[in-house]
ZAMARGU-4260 file (C-alpha; in steps of 0.2 Angstrom, whole numbers, plus 5000, padded with zeros to 4 digits):
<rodrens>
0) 5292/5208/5500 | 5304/5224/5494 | 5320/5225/5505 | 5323/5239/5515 | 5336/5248/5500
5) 5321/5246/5488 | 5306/5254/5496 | 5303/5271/5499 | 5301/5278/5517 | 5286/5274/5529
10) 5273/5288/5531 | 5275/5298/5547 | 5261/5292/5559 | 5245/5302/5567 | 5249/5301/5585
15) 5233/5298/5597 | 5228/5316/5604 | 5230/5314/5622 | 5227/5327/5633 | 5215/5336/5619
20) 5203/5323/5613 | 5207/5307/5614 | 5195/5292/5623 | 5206/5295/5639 | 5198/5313/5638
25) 5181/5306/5636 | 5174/5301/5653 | 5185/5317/5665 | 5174/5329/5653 | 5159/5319/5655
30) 5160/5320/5673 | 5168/5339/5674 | 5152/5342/5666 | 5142/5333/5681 | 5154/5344/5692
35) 5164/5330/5699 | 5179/5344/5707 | 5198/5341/5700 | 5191/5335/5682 | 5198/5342/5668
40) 5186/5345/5652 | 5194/5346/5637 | 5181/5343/5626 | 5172/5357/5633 | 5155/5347/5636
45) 5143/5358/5643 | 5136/5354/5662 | 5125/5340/5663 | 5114/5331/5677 | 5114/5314/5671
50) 5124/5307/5656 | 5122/5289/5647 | 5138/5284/5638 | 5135/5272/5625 | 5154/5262/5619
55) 5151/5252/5601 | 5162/5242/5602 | 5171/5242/5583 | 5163/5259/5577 | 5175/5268/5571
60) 5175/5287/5562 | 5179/5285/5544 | 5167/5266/5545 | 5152/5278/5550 | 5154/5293/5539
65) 5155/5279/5523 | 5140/5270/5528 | 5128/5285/5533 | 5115/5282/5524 | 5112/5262/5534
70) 5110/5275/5551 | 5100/5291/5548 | 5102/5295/5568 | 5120/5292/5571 | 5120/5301/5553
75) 5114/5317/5559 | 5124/5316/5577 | 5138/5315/5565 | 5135/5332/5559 | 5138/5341/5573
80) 5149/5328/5581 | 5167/5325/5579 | 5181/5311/5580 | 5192/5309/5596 | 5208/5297/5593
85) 5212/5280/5603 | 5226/5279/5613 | 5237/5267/5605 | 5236/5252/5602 | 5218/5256/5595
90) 5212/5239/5605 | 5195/5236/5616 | 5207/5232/5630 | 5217/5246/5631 | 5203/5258/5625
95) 5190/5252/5637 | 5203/5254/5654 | 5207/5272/5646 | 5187/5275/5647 | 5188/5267/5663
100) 5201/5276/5671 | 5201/5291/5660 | 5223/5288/5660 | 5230/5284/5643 | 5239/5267/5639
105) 5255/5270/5647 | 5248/5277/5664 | 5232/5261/5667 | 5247/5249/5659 | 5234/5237/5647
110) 5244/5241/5632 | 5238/5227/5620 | 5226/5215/5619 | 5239/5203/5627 | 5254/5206/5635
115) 5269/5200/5641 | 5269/5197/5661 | 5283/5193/5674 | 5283/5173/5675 | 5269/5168/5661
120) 5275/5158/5647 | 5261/5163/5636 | 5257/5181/5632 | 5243/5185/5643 | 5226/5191/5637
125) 5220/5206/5646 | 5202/5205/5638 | 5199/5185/5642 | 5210/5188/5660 | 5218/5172/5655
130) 5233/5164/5644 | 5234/5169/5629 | 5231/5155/5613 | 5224/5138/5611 | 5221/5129/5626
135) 5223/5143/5638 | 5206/5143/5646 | 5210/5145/5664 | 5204/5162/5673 | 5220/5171/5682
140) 5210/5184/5693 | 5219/5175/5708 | 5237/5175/5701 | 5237/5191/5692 | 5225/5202/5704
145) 5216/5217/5691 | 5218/5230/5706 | 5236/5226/5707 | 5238/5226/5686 | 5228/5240/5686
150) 5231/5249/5703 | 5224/5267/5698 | 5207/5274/5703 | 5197/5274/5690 | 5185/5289/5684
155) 5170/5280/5691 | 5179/5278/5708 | 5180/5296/5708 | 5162/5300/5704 | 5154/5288/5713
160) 5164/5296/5728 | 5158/5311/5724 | 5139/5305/5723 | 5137/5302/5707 | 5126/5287/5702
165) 5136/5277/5693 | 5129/5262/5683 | 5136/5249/5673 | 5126/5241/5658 | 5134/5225/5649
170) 5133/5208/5646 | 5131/5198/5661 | 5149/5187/5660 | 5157/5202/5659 | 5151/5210/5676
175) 5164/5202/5687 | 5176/5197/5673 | 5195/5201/5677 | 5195/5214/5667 | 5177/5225/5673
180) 5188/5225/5689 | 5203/5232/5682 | 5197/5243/5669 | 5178/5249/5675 | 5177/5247/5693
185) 5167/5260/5702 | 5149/5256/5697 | 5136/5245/5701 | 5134/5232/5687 | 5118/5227/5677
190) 5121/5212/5667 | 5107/5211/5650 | 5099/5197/5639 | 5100/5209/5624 | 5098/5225/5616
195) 5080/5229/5620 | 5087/5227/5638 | 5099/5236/5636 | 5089/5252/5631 | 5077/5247/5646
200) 5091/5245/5660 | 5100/5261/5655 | 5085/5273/5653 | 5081/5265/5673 | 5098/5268/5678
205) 5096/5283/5675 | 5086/5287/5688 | 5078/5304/5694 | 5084/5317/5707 | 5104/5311/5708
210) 5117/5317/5696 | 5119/5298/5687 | 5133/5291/5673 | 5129/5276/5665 | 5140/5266/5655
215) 5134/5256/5644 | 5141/5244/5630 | 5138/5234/5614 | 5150/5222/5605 | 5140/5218/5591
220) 5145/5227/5577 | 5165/5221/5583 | 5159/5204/5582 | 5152/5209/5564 | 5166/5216/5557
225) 5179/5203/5564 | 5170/5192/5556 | 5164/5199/5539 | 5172/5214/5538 | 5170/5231/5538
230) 5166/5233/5520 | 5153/5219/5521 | 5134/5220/5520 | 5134/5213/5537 | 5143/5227/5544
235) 5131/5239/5539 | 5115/5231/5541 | 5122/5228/5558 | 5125/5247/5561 | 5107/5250/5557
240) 5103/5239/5571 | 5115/5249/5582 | 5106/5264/5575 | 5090/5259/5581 | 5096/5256/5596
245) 5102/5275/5597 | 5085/5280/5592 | 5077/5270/5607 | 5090/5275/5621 | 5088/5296/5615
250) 5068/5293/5613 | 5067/5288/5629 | 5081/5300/5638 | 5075/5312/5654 | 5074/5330/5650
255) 5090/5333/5659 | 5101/5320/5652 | 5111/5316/5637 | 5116/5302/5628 | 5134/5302/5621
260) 5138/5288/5609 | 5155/5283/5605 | 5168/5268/5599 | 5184/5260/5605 | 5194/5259/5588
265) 5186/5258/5569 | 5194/5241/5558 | 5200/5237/5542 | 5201/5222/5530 | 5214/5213/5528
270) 5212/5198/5513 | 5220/5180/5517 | 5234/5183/5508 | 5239/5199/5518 | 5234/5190/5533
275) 5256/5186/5536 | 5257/5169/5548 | 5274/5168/5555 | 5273/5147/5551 | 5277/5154/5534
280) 5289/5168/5538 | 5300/5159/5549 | 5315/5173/5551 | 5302/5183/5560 | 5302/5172/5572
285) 5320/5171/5576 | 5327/5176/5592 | 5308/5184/5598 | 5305/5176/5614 | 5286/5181/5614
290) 5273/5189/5601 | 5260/5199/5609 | 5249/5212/5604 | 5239/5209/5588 | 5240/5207/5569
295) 5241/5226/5567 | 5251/5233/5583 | 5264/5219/5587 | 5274/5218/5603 | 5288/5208/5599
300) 5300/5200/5614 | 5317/5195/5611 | 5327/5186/5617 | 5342/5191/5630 | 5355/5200/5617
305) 5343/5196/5602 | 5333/5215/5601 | 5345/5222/5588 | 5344/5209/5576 | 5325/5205/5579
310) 5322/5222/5574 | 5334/5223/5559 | 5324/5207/5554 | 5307/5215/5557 | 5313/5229/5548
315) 5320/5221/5533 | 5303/5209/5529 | 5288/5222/5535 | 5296/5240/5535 | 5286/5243/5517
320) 5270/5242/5527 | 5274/5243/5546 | 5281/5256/5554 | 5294/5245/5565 | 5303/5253/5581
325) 5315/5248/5596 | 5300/5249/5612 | 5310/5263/5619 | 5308/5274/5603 | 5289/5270/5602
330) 5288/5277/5620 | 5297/5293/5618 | 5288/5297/5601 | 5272/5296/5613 | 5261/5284/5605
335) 5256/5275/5623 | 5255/5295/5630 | 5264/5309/5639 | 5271/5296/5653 | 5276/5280/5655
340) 5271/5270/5671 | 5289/5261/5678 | 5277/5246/5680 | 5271/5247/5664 | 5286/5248/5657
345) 5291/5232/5654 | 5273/5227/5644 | 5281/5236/5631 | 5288/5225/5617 | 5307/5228/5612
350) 5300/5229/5597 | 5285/5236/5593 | 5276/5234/5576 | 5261/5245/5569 | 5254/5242/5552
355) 5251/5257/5541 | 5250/5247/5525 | 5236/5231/5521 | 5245/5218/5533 | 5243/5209/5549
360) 5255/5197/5556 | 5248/5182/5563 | 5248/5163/5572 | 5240/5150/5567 | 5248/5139/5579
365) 5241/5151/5596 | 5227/5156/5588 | 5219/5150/5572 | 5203/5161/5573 | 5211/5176/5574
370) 5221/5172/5560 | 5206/5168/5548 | 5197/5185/5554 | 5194/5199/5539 | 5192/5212/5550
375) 5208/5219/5562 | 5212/5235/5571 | 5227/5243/5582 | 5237/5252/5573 | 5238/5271/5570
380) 5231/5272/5553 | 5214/5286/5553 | 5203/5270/5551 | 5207/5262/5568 | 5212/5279/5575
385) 5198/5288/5574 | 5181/5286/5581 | 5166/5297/5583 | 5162/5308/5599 | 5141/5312/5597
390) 5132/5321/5608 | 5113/5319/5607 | 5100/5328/5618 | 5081/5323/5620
</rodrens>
């Protein structure tokens, strides 16, 4: 790698566009436009009586403008549509809870796909509501309660208090997971077999008569991309299934309702080699107490009196491709929002790491398969930033 002395500076980054049109701005629109009172609608959706909100999971912008032709009908919705940002990092976990709750990172407090938490050893994994790494299988809904991580009312709270139908539409592992409860509480739960069902349950949920939100979501082409990558043949035939499943869910919409189709961050590809393991860079890990996060957004703990060299470290071995900053810095350029939870506030690295070049940092040792993945996401780069916001109306 260059040294710091050698290498030009890093690019400034795009910050999320909280407040404007971001994924926390996505659901308060949704249900201003269902006239749930003290919602605010930025995105200017116009009044509605019943909505489906369709998240793919790992679709992001740029990914779907490139790959058109593989999905005529998210093709066409892309004509008149137009990207929001994630909040950062641009993670399911903490773009999901900013769904959820309609709040940006640094208001619900999921600001990573693991954390650090008072107590845990191990980074803990807000997705999985478990410890983070090899091993680590045991469920923490008892020890770590999700109202109390996530104590906020979330955006389905507020319209289901308001009358509004609201429905839920997922796997079924996932309806009482640790994370549904912190994140998307509010809703009655449906648990699927698979997409046909999926198509089926949402278009009942529905329903006829009552204003009605319906959430519904689909991991596949995240799973696709983690896999085989973004730019792979996979990917796309895989976003021609998610196409289809489009087609069905707006074939088979009520007159009065819309679907709206969005994602939770894009991805890129990173090859083996750019894949950095910190077994083989072992000055990363010097005077870090915990790495959490993910290969591209990094919250790196130090140890007591350590955070000044740990970052003069970071700096000097990944500034030509991260952009590397004391936590405190991050916070104030906004890149978790406006406002910083107290509670939240120490989730947040003393470091925090986000890749603007091809690079991931990674461990083998906590957790191999995410460190043989091609696909990765969290940073603030357009290609994990942006994803699309598409309206469609039967």
């Amino acid at each position: 790698m260059t040294t710091a002395a050698a290498r030009p500076g890093p690019p400034t980054p795009a910050l999320p566009r909280y407040g404007e049109a971001s994924l926390a701005d996505l659901v308060p629109s949704l249900l201003a436009a269902l006239d749930v009172p003290g919602m605010a609608n930025p995105l200017g959706v116009e009044p509605l009586r019943r909505v489906c909100l369709l998240v793919v999971d790992g679709l992001g912008w740029e990914a779907l403008l490139e790959a058109r032709g593989w999905a005529p009908t998210l093709a066409a919705a892309s004509e008149r549509g137009r990207p929001l940002t994630t909040g950062f990092p641009s993670t399911t976990a903490a773009s999901l809870c900013s769904i959820g709750t309609g709040r940006p990172p640094g208001e619900h407090g999921l600001v990573g796909y693991t954390i650090a938490l008072p107590g845990m050893e191990r980074a803990f994994n807000c997705l999985r509501w478990a410890p983070y790494g090899m091993g680590a299988t045991k469920d923490l809904r008892d020890r770590v309660v999700p109202e109390q991580l996530q104590p906020l009312e979330t955006a389905f709270e507020r319209a289901a208090r308001d009358d509004v139908a609201v429905h839920l539409v997922g796997q079924r592992e996932f309806a009482k997971s640790g994370f549904t409860r912190a994140a998307l509480r509010g809703g009655d739960y449906h648990g699927v077999h698979s997409v046909g069902d999926l198509v089926a349950t949402a278009v009942r949920a529905l329903g006829e008569g009552r204003r009605s939100f319906v959430y519904a979501y689909d991991p596949t082409l995240d799973r696709t991309g983690h896999v085989r990558g973004v730019g792979s043949l996979a990917w796309r035939l895989q976003l021609a299934h998610v196409d289809l499943l489009v087609r069905q869910l707006l074939e088979r919409l009520p007159r009065d309702a819309a679907l709206v189709v969005t994602g939770d961050h894009g991805m890129v590809d990173l090859r083996a080699e750019q894949r950095l393991d910190l077994a083989d860079e072992p000055e990363l890990a010097t005077g870090v107490r915990l790495l959490a996060g993910e290969a591209r957004a990094r919250h790196v703990y130090a140890r007591t009196g350590a955070a000044g060299d740990v970052l003069a470290t970071w700096r000097a071995l990944l500034g030509d491709a991260m952009w590397v900053l004391p936590g405190e810095q991050a916070v104030e350029a906004g890149w978790f929002g406006p406002r910083l939870a107290d509670h939240v506030r120490p989730r947040i690295g003393d470091v925090v790491a986000a890749a603007f070049g091809p690079i991931g940092v990674v461990q083998r040792e906590i957790d191999p398969t995410q460190a043989q993945l091609t696909g990765h996401h969290g940073s603030l780069t357009s290609a994990e930033l942006l994803v699309p916001f598409l309206e469609l109306r039967g």
